[in-house]
C-alpha positions as CSV (number, residue, x, y, z in Angstrom):
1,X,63.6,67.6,-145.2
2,X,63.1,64.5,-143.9
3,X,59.9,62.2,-144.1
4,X,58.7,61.5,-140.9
5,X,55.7,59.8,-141.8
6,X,56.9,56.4,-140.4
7,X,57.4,57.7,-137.0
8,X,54.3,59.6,-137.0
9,X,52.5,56.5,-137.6
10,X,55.1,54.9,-134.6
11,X,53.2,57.0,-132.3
12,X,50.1,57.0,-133.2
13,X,49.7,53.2,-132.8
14,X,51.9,53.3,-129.8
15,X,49.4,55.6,-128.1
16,X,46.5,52.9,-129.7
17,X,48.2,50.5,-128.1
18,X,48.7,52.2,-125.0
19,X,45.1,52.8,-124.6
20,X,44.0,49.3,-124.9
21,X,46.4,48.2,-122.7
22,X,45.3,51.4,-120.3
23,X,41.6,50.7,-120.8
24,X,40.8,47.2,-121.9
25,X,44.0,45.5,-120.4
26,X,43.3,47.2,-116.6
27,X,39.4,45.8,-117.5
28,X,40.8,42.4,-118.2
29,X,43.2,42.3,-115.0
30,X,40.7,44.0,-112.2
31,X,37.9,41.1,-113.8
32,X,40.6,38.2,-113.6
33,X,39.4,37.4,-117.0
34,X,41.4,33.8,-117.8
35,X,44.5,34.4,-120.3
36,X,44.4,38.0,-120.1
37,X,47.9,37.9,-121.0
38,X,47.2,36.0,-124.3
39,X,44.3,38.6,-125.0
40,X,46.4,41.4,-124.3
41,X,49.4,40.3,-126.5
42,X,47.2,39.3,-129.6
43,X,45.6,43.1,-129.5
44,X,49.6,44.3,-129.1
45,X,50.3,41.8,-132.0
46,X,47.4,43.8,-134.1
47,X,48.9,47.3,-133.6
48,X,52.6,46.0,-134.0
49,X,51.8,44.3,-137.3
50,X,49.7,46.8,-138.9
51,X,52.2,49.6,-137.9
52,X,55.1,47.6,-139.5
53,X,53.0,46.8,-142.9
54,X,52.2,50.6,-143.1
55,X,55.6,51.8,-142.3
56,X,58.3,49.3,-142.9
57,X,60.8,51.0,-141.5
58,X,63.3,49.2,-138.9
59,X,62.6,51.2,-135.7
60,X,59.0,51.4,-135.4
61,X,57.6,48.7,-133.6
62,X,60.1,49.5,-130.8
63,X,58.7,53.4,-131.2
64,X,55.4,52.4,-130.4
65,X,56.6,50.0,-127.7
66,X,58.0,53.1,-126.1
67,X,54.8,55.2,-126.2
68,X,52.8,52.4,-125.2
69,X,55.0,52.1,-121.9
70,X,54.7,55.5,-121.2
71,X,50.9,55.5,-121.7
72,X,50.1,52.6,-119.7
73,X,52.2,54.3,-116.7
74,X,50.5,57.5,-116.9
75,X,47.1,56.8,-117.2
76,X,44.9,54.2,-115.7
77,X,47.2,51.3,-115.5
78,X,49.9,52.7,-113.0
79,X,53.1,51.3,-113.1
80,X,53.2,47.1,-112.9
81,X,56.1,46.0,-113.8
82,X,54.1,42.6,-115.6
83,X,52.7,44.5,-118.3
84,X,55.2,47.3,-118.7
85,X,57.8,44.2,-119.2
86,X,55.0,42.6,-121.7
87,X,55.3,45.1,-124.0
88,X,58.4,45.9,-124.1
89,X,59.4,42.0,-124.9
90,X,56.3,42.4,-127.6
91,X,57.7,45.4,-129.5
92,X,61.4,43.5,-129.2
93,X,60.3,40.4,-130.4
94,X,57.4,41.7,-133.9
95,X,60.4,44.3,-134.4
96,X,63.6,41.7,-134.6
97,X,61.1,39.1,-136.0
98,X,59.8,41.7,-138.5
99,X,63.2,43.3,-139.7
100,X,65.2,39.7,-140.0
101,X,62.2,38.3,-142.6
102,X,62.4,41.0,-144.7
103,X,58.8,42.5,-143.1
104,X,57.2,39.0,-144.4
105,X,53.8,37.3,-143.0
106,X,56.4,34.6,-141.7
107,X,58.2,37.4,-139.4
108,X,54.7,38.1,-138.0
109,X,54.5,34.6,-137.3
110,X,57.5,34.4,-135.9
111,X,56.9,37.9,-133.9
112,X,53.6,36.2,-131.9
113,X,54.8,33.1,-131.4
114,X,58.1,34.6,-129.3
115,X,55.9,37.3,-128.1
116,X,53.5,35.0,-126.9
117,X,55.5,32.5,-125.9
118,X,57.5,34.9,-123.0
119,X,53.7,35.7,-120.9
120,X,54.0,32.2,-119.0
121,X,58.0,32.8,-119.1
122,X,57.6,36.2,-117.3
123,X,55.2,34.6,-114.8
124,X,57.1,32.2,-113.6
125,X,60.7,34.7,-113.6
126,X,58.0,37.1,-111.7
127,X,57.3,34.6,-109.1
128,X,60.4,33.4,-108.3
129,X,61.1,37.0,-108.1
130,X,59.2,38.0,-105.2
131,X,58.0,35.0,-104.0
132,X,61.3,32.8,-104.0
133,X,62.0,29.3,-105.3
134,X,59.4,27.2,-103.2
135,X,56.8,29.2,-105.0
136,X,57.9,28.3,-108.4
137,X,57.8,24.9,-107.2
138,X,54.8,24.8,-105.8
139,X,53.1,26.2,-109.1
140,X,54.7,23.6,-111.2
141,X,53.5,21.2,-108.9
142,X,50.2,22.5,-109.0
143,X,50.6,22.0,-113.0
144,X,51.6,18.8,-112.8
145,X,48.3,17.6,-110.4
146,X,46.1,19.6,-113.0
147,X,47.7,17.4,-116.0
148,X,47.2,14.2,-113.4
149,X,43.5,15.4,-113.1
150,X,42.5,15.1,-116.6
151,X,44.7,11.8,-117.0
152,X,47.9,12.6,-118.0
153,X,49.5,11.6,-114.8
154,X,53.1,10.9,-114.0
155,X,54.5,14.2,-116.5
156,X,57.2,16.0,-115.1
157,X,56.3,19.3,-114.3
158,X,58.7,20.7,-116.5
159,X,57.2,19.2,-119.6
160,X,53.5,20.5,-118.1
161,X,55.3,23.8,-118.3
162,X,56.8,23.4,-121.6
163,X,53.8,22.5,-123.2
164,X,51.9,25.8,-121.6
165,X,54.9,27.7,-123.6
166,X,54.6,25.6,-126.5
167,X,50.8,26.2,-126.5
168,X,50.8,30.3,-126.0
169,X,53.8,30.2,-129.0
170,X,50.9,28.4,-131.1
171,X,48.3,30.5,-130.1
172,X,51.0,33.8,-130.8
173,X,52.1,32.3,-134.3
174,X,48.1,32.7,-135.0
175,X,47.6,35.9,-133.8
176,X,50.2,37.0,-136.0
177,X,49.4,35.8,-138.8
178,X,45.8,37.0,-138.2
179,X,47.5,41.1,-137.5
180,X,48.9,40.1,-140.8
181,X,45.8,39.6,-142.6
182,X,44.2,42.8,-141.2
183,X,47.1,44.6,-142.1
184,X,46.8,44.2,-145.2
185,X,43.2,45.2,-145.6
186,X,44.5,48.3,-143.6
187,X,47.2,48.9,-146.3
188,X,44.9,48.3,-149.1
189,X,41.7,50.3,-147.9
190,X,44.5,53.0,-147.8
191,X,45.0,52.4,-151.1
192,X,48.3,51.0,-151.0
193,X,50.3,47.5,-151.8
194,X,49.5,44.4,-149.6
């Protein structure tokens, strides 16, 4: 018989996830709390990394995705297509990242930053997807008279935009190495090897 602790595991921090994205993610978006989508991906970031230190098995970070999808459209949350897309990129991204290094603290890294880095991404594909072209121009003009308000005047709005995505990667590389640490207090509390 087969083990099937690792996907055991899979689900239960899928359905972890799924709740804090059902419960504290629908609190975060109804309160127009700013970077909800940062907050959002660093708590995914915690459940992905922890589940991939306890089980390092290929497969289970995109397990958990699944049941977090599923969760967040039958509870609460309803079916948006932003988040449902957010995690699905998440799991993707800790779960390549994750297998490729070997399940290292770099891969967790790596994981964040590209998980992180898609939120202003997905905003800006989002627009242009419902509200056409002129609207993603008007936002990255509204970007650029933001960085001309606090004197950085005369950048292109593409490199206001860049540096938002560089930013959000920075801020995604931390968070995973941050899961990474608490993973590993996870895993030895359970009395197993950081």
């Amino acid at each position: 018989m087969r083990d099937a602790r690792a996907w055991t595991y899979a689900a239960l921090f899928g359905a972890l996830w799924g709740a804090l994205e059902a419960t504290v993610g629908t609190a975060v978006y109804l309160g127009k709390m700013p970077l909800r989508g940062t907050v959002m991906g660093v708590l995914g970031l915690l459940c992905l990394v922890c589940l991939r230190r306890l089980q390092p098995r290929p497969g289970v970070c995109l397990l958990a995705g699944v049941v977090a999808i599923f969760l967040k459209v039958f509870t609460l949350g309803g079916f948006f297509p932003g988040p449902l897309i957010g995690i699905a990129v998440e799991a993707i991204a800790v779960e390549v990242a994750m297998t490729a290094t070997g399940g290292r603290a770099i891969g967790a890294a790596i994981g964040g930053a590209i998980a992180l880095a898609t939120n202003p991404l997905q905003k800006l594909g989002m627009m242009w997807l419902v509200a056409g072209s002129e609207a993603v121009e008007s936002y990255l003009k509204l970007g650029e008279e933001a960085a001309a308000a606090v004197g950085l005047g005369g950048i292109r709005p593409m490199a206001v935009f860049a540096a938002v995505v560089a930013a959000t990667a920075l801020v995604g590389a931390a968070g995973g190495l941050w899961a990474w640490r608490v993973a590993g207090r996870v895993v030895r509390r359970m009395g197993g090897r950081p």
